[in-house]
N, C-alpha and C positions, 0 to 999 in steps of 0.2 A: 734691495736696491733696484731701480727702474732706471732704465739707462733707453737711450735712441738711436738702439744700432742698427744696424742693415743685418740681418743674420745668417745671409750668405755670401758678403764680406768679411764676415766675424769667420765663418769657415773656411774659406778661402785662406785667411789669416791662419789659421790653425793647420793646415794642410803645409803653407809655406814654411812657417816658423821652425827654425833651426838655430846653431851655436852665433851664425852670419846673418840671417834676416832673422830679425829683432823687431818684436809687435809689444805695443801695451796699449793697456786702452785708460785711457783720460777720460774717468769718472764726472770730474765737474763739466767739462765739455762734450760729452759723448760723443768722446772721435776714436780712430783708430789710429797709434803712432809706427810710423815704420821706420827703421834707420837699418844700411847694412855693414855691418860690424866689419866688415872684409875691404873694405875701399876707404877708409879713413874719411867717411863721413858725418858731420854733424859731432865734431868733437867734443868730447863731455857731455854730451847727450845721456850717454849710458848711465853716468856713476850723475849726473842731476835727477835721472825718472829714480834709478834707486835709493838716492838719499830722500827721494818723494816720495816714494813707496809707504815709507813709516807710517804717514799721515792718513795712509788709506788710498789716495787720490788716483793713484796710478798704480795697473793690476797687467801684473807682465803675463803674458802669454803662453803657457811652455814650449820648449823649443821641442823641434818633431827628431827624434833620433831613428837613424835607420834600423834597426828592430822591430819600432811600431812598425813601418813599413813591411815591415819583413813578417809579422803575426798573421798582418792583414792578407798578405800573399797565401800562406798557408792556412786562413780561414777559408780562401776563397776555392784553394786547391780542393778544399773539401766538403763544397759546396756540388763539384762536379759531379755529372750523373754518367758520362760517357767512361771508365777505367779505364781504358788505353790515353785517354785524352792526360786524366786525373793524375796517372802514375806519371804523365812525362811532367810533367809541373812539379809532382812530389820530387821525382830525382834531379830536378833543375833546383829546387830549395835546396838541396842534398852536396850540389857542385860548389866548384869558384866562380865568382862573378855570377850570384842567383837572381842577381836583377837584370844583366842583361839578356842572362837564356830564358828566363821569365817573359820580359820583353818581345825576343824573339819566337816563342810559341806562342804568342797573342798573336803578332802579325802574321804567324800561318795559318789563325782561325776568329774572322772576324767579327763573328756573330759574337763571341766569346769575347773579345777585345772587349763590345760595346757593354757586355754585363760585368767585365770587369770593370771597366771606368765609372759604372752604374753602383757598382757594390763599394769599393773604394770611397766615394763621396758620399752612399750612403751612410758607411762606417764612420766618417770622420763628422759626418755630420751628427748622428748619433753620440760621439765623442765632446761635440762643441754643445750637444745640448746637455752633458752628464755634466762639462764643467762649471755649464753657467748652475746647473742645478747646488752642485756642492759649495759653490761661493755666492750662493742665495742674489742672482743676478736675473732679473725677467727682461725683459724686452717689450719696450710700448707698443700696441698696436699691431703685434704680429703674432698668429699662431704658428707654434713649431710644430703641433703634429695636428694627426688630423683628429675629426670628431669620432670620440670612444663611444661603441655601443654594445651596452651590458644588458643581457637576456636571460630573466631564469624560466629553465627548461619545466614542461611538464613532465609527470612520471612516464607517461607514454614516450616522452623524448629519450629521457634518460633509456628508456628498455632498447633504444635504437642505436645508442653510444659505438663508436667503431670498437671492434673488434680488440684491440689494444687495451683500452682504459675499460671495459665489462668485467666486472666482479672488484673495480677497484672500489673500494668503500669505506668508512672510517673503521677504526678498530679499538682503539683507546682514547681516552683524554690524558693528556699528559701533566695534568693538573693532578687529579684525583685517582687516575688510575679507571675509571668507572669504563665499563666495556658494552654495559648496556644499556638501549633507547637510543643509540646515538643515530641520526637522520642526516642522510646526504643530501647536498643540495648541490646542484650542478647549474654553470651559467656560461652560455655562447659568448664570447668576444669577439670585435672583429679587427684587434689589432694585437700582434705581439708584444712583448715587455721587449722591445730593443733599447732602451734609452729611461732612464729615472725620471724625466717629465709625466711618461706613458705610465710607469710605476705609480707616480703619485697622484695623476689622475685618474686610475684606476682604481685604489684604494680610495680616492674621496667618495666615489659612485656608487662604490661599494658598501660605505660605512653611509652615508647619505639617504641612499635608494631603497637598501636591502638592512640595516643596521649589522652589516659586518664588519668585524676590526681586525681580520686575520684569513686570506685565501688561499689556495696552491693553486698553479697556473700549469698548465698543457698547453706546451705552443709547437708550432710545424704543421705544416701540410696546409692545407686551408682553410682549416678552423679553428679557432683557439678554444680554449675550453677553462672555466674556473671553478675550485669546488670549495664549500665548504659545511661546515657540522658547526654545533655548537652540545656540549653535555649536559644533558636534563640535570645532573646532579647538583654539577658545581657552576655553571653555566659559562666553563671556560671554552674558548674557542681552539686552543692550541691542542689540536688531536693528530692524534697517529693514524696514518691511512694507510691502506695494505690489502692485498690481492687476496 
């Protein structure tokens, strides 16, 4: 389904949306509907988009419950490179009222404020692009992420690999069992798997470019890394990898 939304109104929507503000988007129209459940507006609103619902038309929103909130806070706590900063965030998760002493250690460190409001939008934005992925939804005209670029390394490369991933290499095929001939092949990326669009444009480049149908991905730090084998035997791709 190809719809004509705005998709950082579509996130927006998604950030706000709760039990009281109320989003659906209107398929045949490509609009965004809002109504707030809390003020006794637009009566019957509610139980008409759901009796409409059945027919497809109209695709409700999910409402944002404070938990998700609350994940994202503790994603981001552990995001932190400073411990003393990190720990006071962990034990403000820990207290009562973890949003407002949350809150308030942000206003004691600005810099920090501004990568949270950074990381928060980016999370949900990643979120709004998982759902439109799962309810097979694109959007005309607008790219959600950016251009993927897949690079397979030379052997000289590979012998340069950091220090982490050196002697990681295949070990089986989980097909056949066969343990030998198996060939690694390693390939630079320059975006992590945050969101199933990135997934699934990844996998197209992959299978397109290189004719792989199966990779493992190394993400962090600032370089992503993808590997993969195929079995002289069986020529299954599903292999066991191991230090």
């Amino acid at each position: 389904m190809k719809l004509n939304l705005d998709f950082e109104e579509l996130v927006d929507a998604f950030e706000d949306s709760s039990a009281i503000h109320i989003y659906h988007i209107d398929t045949k129209k490509s609009e965004l509907i809002y109504y707030n459940d809390g003020v006794g507006e637009l009566v019957g609103v509610k139980e008409k988009l759901d009796s409409c619902s059945v027919d497809g038309r109209y695709i409700y929103i999910p409402s944002r419950r404070p938990q998700h909130n609350f994940h994202i806070m503790e994603m981001f706590a552990y995001e932190i490179n400073d411990f003393d900063i990190a720990e006071k965030f962990h034990n403000a998760l820990e207290r009562k009222k973890p949003f407002r002493i949350f809150k308030e250690i942000l206003h004691e460190h600005p810099k920090l404020r501004e990568k949270w409001f950074e990381y928060k939008h980016n999370t949900i934005k990643n979120e709004t692009i998982n759902w439109l992925c799962e309810n097979n939804i694109e959007l005309e005209n607008q790219q959600l992420i950016p251009e993927i670029k897949i690079k397979e390394m030379s052997s000289s490369e590979i012998q340069n690999l950091p220090g982490e991933l050196k002697g990681f290499s295949p070990f089986a095929c989980l097909n056949c069992h066969n343990k030998e001939g198996l060939k690694a092949r390693w390939f630079t990326i320059n975006l992590a798997p945050e969101n199933r669009l990135i997934e699934k444009e990844t996998e197209r480049i992959m299978k397109e470019k290189f004719d792989i149908n199966h990779h493992g991905n190394f993400s962090g730090g600032k370089q992503g890394f993808l590997t993969a084998a195929k079995c002289p035997k069986c020529s299954g791709e599903g292999i066991f990898w191991d230090y």
